[in-house]
N, C-alpha and C positions, 0 to 999 in steps of 0.2 A: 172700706169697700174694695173689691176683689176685680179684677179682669180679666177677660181672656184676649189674646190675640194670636196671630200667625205669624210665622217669621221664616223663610226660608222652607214652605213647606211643613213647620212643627208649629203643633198647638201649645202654647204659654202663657203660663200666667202668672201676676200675679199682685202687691197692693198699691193701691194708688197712692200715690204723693200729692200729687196736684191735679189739676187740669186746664188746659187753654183751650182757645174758640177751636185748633184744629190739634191740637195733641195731647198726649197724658204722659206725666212722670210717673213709672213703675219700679216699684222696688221688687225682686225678686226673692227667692228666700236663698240665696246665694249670701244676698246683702248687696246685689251688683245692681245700678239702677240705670233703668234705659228710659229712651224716651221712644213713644210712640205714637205714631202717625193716629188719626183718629181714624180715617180710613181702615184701618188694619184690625180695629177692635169689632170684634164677634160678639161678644157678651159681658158684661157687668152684672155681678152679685152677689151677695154678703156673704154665703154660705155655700159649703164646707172651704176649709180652708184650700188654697190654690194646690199643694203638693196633692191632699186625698179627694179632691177636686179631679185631674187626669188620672188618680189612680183609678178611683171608683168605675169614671167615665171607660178609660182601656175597656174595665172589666165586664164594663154592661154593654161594652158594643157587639162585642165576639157573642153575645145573646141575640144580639138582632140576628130574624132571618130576614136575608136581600131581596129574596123574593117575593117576602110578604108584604116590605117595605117600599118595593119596585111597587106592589100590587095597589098600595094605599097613597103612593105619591100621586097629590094633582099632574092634573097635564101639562099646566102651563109650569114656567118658573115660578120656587119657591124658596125655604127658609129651612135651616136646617132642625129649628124650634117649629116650623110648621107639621116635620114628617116625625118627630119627637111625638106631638099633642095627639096625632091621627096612629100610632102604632103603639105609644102607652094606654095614656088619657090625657084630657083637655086639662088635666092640672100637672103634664109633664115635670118634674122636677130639672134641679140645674145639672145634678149627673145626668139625669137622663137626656135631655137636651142636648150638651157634649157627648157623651154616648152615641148619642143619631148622629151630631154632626164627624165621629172619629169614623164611624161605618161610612158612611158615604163617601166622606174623603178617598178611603181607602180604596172604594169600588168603582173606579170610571167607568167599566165595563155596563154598570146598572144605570148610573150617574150623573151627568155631565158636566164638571166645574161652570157656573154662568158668573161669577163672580164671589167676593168676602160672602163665605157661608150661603149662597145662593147654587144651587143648583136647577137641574132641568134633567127628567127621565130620559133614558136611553127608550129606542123606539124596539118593539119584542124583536125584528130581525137581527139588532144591532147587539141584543144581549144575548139568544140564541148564538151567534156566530162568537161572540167572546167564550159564553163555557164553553161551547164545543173545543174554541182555543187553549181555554184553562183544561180542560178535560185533556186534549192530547198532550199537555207539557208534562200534566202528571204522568202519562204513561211513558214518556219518554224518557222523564227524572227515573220513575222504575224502569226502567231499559235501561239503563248507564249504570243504575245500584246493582241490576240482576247480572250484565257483561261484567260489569267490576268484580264481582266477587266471584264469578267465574274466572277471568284472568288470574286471579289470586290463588285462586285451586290450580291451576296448571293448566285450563281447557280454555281456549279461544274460542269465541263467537265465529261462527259463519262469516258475518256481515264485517268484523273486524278483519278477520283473515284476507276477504276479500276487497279492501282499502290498506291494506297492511303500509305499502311502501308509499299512500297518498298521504299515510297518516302520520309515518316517520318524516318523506318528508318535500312533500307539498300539502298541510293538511287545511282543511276547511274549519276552522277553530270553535263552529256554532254545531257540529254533528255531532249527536250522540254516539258514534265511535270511537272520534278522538277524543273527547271528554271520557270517555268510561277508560279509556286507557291512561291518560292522567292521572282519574281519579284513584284508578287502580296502584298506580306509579307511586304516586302520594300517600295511599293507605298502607301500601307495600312497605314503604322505603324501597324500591326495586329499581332500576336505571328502565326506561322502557327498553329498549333494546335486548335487555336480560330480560325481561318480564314475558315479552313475546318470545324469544327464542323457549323461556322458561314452560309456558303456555302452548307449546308445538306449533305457533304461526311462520317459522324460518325452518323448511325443509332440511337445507344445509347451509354451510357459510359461502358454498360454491353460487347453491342457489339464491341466498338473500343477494352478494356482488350483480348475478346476473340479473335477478327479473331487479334491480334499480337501476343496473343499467338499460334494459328496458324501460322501462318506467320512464326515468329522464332525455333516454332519446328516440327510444320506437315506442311508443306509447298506443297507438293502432298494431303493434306485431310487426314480424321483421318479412312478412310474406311481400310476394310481388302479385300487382292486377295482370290479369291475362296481355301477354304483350306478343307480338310478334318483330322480330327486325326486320326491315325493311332493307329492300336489297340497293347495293347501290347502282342506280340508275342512270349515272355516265360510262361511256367505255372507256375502259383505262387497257392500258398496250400490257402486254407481257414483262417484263423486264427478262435482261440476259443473265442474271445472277444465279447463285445457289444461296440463300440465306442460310444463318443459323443462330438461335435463340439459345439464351443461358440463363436456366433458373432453376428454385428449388423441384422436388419431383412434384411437392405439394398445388405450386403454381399451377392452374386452369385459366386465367388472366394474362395472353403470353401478348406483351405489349410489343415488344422490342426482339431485333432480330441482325446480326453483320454479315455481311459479304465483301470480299474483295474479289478487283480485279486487276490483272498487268502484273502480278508476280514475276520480278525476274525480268521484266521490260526497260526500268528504270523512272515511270511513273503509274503510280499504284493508284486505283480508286476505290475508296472504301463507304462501302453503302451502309448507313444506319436507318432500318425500315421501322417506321412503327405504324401497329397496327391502327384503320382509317374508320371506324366508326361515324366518325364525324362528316364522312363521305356519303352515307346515307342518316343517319339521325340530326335530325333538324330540328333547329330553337325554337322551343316552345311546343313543341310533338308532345306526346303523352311519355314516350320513351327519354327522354330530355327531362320533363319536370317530373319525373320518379328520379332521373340522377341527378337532378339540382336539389332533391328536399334530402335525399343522403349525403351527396357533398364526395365520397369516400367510402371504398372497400371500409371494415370493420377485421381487423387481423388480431387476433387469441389465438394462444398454446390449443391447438387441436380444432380450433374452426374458426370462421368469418362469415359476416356475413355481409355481400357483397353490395356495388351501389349498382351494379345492371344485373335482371334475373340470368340466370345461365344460360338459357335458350336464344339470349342477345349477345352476348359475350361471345358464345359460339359461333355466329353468327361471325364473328370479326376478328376473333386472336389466331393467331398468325399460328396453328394448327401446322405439325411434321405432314410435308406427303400434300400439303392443297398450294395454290397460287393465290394467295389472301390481296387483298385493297389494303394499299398501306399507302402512307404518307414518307417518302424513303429521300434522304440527303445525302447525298451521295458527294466525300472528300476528297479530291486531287492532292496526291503528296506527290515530293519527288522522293524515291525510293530509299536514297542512300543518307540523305539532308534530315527528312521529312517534313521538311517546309510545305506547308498547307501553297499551294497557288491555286485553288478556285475551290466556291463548291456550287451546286446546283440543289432546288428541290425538286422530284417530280411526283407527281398523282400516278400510280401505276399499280399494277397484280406484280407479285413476289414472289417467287415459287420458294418454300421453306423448306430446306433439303433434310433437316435434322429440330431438334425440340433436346439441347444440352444440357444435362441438371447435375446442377452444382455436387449434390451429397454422394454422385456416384463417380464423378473423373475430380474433385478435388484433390483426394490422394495422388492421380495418375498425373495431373497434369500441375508439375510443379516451376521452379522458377530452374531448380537444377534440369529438369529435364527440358524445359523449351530454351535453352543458353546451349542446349549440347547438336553438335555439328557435325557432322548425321544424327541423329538421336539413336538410342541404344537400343536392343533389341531386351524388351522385357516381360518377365513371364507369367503371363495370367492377364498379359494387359487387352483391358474392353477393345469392342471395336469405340473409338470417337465418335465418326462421323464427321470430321474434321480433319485436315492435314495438320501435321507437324509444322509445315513449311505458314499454314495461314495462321495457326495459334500464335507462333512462333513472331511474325510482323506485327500480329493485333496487340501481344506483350509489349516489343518493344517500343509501337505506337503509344502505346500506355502510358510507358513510364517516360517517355518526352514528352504528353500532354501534364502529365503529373508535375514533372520539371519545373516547365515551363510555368504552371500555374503556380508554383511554389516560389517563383523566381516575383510575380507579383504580389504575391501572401505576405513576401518579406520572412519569411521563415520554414522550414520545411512540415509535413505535415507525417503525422505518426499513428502507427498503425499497431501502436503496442499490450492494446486490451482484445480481446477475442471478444466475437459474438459469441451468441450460445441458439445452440436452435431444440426445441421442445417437442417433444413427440409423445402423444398420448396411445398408449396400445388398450384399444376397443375395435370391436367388429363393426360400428358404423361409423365413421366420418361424416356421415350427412348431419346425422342430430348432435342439437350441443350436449357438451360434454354434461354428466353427474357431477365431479368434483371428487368421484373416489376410485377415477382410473390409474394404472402404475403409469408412471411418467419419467422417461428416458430425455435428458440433458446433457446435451454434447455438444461442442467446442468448433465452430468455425471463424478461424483466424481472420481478422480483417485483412486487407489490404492482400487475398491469394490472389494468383494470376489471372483466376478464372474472376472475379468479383472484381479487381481494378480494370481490366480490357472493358468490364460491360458498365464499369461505374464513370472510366473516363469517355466511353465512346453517346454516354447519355449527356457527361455534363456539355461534349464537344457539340453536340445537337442541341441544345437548351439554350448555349449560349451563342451559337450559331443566328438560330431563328429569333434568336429574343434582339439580336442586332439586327438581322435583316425586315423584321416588322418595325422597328423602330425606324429604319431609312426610310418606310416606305410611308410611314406617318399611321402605322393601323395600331389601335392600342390591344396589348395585353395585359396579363397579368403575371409581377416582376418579382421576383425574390430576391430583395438588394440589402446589404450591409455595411454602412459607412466604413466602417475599419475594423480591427482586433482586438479595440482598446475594451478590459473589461466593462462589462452593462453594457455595448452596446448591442441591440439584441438587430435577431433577422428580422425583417420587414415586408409584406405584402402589400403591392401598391402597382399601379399601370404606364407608370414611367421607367424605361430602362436604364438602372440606377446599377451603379459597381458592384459586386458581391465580394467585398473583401474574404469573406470568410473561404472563398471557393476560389478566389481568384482570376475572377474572369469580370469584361466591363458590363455583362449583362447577363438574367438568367432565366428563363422562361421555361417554368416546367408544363414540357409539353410531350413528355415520354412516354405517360400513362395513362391513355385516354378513358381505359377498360376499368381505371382504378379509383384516378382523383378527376373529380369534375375538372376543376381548374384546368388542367392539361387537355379535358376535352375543349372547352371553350377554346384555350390558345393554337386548339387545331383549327377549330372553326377559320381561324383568321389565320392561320398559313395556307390553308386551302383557297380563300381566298386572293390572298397575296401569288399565291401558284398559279392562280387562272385568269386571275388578273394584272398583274403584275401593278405597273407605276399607279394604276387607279382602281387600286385595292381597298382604299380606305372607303371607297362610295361601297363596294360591293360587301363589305365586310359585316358579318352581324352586328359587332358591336363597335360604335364611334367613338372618336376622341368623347371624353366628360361622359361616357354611357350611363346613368344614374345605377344599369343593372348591372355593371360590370363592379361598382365601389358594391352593389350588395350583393354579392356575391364573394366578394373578397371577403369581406365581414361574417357572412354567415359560414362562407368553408375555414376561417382561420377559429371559429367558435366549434364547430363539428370536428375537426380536425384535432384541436387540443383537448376534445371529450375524447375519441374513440385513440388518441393515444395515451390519453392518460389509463383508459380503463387498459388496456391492451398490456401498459406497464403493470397495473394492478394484477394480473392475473399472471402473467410472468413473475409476479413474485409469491401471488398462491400457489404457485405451480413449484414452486422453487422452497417454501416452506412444507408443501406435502414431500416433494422430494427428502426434505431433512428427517419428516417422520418415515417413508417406505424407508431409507435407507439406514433410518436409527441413527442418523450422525447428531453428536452433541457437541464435538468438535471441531473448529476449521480453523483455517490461515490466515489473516488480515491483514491492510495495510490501512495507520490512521490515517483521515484526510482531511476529517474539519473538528476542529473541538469546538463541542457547543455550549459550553457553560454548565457550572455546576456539578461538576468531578464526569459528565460525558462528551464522550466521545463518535464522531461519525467515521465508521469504517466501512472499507469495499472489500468481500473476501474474496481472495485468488483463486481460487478451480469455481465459482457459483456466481450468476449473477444476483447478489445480492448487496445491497448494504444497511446497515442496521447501526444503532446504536447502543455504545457498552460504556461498562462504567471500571472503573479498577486502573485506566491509563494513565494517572498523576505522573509527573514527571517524565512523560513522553514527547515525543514532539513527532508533528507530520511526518508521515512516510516511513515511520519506524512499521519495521511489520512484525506483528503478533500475532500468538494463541489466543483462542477467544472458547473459553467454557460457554455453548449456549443454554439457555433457559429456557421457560416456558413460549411455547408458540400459540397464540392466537389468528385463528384463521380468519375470524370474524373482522378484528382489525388489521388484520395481514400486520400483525408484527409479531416480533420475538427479540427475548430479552437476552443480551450477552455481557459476559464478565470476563477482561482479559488477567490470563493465567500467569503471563511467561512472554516474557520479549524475545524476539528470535534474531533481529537482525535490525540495523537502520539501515535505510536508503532511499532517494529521491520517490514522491510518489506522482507521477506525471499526470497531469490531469488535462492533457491535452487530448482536442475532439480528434477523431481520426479523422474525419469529412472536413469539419470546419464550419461546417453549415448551422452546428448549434455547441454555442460555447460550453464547455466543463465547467467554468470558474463559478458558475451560478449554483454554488451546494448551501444557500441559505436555508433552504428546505432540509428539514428533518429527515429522517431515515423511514420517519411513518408521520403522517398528520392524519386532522380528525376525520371521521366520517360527520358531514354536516346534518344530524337529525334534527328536525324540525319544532319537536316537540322542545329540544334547550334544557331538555333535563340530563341528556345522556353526551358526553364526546369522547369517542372511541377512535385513536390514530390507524391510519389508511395508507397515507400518502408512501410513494414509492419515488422518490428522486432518479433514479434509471439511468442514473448517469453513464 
């Protein structure tokens, strides 16, 4: 005698051994014998034997139609030998019996399991609403086949194009888009990433970079809601100064602005104004959370986009020729010493005499020319808009805050790497860039006269006001650094904590209100501390333990190392099209990290770039090299180098110029992956920027 039973969802069977009150010993035709519950047994019967038993049954079930068999099931529960007798005949045989019972199984949709071989009909609503179910998977299954083999021909889908970068990479893993690019992927052999660019879903490499960095951080578009600024509504007095601003010409963002006064008297005051937003924009205004969900200006080779719409901005940057609302600290030195003996804050109007941009008086206004006593008459030279005699104080101010801070650093600070500043020539600046304009890369030295006067006269305000809220007990938010010892990294936090790296015992950026939220916020509460004074902390937005102050810190240090990372990214596509306009296959290197496996990570001398090469065996750090370059990939912003020819050894110093973010951290690669989501493709990115 023969049996059937179920086991794990499969029907099995097959001869008996034995039997007890509640179980049966079965032999399988394996030879392997189990025992089974009696509960579990379906059916018992002599003939055909167990293997052509399930064969036959498989093959007579795919015979049933479901719906005839829907039509002729009773209503109540029943057997699966009951809808066998009523859809064959009343002498069902035992394939056929298994047969009924392999279809029904199969079909819960018609079905409904009530028990071992017992079912109960679906009600008509319930099996209409299943095919229509079955019905749309088939045409979606044909959807994924008909996109798939279109991606394989080179044409992308509409629907695909338009999730392109949800797909690479946040994708929804149950859509028929990302399935048919998979599938595509998979039939191909193709990396998706190849497959879509292959398919014309990636405009350019300029473009794929940019709309994901849309994607992951403006995801709504980078537009602004209709806003107006709000004018400031205290009167604030005149001040007696001349201000003046020093940036690039690029800058529309003019935060910061000096004056002095008492030249020549023997006690000098030197006013650091920044511009007062925070004097009319109020926490939690509509103006406030558009720049609490940006966080941060957005700065790229040829555009930004910024964290206040312009018409606000305007509204407040310290603009040549107007009396702007600024927040201005005004420093008591004595003249000849320059011993700081007091400073003051006040809420006041500025009048800005000048708006001084680096790329046009850096040549003119050198260290040789403001050390010289008259200064020499020179020919072709700009007007400034500045005296000789006040450059000349703001210099030497400089470089005694510099000193001085260097005197705590425990070591001097160096200024031996150039920036580099990027200029795209197109006829609009407004829109972002294509990615196939000529691009001009030129060399602005750190640490000139005009960049340290306005670097030290920001950090002397930072760290200023970041002691004087801390006396007064109002919190802000701090940029502190235990010491210089490598890994130890900078910190955000609302305690005022030492900044080893900078030098100073506290540091509160609070210079850029127009730019980084943070610095707005930390105005909030020197405004307060200003009009308040000793019981500043009641008046303050934000309290000791603020829960919105730690989320804030949180979210701009997350937003902050997105739009610098992309920012570095695109200085180095900017910097790989440079190598193709200009045909160069050649440059200069110095090694700086070897990474294993015969490469090498180098930084090359006239370009910001660095890359890794292979060919440096038996080199060591800071030897500088020729580097044959290779192939350039745009898409992963990398390119391959081979070095040629040793040129020279020597020290390669990898010290930060600022301090504020250490060198030593060149774990990072020369390029890492772009993260696609799909996990079938890793394509290096990364830009270390050192």
């Amino acid at each position: 005698m023969f049996l059937l039973f179920e086991e794990a969802g499969k029907f099995i069977a097959g001869r008996v051994l034995s039997e007890a009150e509640a179980s049966v010993q079965v032999e399988l035709d394996s030879g392997k014998r189990v025992k089974v519950k009696g509960a579990n047994v379906l059916l018992k019967f002599e003939k055909p034997a167990p293997a052509q038993l399930l064969a036959e049954a498989s093959l007579i079930s795919q015979s049933i139609e479901l719906d005839l068999a829907w039509e002729f099931a009773p209503e109540d529960e029943f057997g699966f030998a009951d809808v066998a007798r009523d859809y064959f005949n009343a002498d069902a045989s035992t394939v056929q019996q298994v047969g009924a019972l392999m279809r029904l199984f199969e079909a819960p949709h018609y079905f409904r399991r009530a028990g071992k071989g017992r079912f109960k009909k679906a009600s008509a609503e319930t099996v209409q609403l299943a095919l229509a179910g079955i019905e749309k998977k088939k045409q979606i299954l044909a959807q994924i086949e008909l996109w798939s083999q279109d991606l394989i021909k080179g044409e992308c889908p509409a629907p695909i194009k338009e999730q392109l970068y949800k797909i690479l990479f946040r994708p929804d893993k149950n859509a028929p888009e990302y399935k048919a690019v998979v599938e595509a992927s998979r039939a191909s052999q193709t990396a998706p990433l190849t497959l879509l660019q292959n398919a014309g879903a990636i405009a350019s490499a300029y473009d794929f970079h940019w709309q994901r960095f849309l994607f992951d951080n403006f995801p709504k578009g980078t537009g602004f809601p209709k806003l107006e600024a709000p004018a400031v509504a205290q009167e604030l007095t005149l001040a007696a100064v001349q201000a003046y601003s020093i940036d690039d010409s690029q800058t529309t963002e003019i935060d910061d602005a000096l004056s002095i006064q008492g030249l020549g008297t023997g006690t000098v005051v030197v006013g650091i104004h920044i511009a007062a937003p925070g004097l009319a924009i109020q926490p939690n205004s509509p103006i406030d959370q558009v720049g609490r969900s940006r966080l941060s200006t957005v700065y790229m080779p040829g555009y930004k986009i910024t964290m206040l719409p312009d018409e606000v901005v305007q509204g407040y940057t310290l603009a040549e020729g107007q009396a702007c609302p600024a927040v201005s600290l005004y420093v008591t030195l004595d003249e000849a010493t320059l011993v700081i003996q007091n400073s003051e804050t006040k809420l006041e109007r500025v009048p800005i005499a000048a708006n001084l941009r680096h790329d046009q008086l850096d040549q003119w206004v050198t260290q040789a020319w403001l050390e010289e006593s008259p200064p020499a008459v020179r020919e072709n030279e700009p007007q400034l808009g500045i005296t000789h005699a006040q450059l000349a104080f703001f210099w030497r101010l400089a470089q005694h805050l510099k000193a001085g801070r260097e005197v705590v650093r425990g070591k001097p600070e160096t200024f031996n790497r150039p920036d580099y500043n990027f200029r795209l020539v197109r006829p609009d600046s407004d829109l972002p860039p294509l990615g196939d304009e000529h691009v001009q890369i030129s060399v602005r030295q750190r640490g000139s006269p005009l960049d340290l006067i306005v670097a030290e006269a920001m950090i002397l305000a930072n760290s200023t006001w970041g002691q004087w809220l801390a006396s007064l007990g109002v919190p802000a938010i701090y940029r502190s650094q235990a010491s210089l010892s490598p890994g130890i990294k900078v910190r955000m936090g609302t305690k005022a904590l030492p900044h080893a790296g900078i030098g100073v015992p506290a540091y509160a950026w609070s210079t850029s209100p127009l730019r980084r939220y943070t610095d707005l916020v930390n105005q909030w509460q020197i405004i307060a501390c200003a009009q308040h004074g000793a019981t500043a902390a009641l008046a303050a937005p934000f309290k000791p333990k603020d829960a919105q102050m730690f989320a804030i810190i949180s979210a701009f240090e997350s937003a902050y190392t997105a739009y610098n990372g992309y920012q570095s990214g695109m200085e180095r596509f900017w910097t790989l099209q440079y190598l193709k306009q200009e045909n160069i296959t050649e440059v200069v290197a110095s090694l700086v990290k070897e990474m294993g496996g015969g490469s090498w990570l180098v930084r090359t001398d006239h370009l910001p770039l660095m890359l890794s090469v292979m060919g440096a065996a038996g080199l060591v750090r800071g030897d500088k090299v020729k580097v044959q370059l290779g192939s350039i990939d745009a898409m992963a912003l990398d390119v391959t180098g081979t070095v040629i020819e040793k040129i020279t050894s020597s020290d390669l110093n990898l010290e930060s110029a600022t301090g504020d973010e250490s060198l030593e951290d060149l774990e990072e690669a020369a390029s890492g992956p772009i993260a696609i989501a799909l996990n079938v493709n890793e394509t290096p990115a990364d830009d270390p920027s050192a």
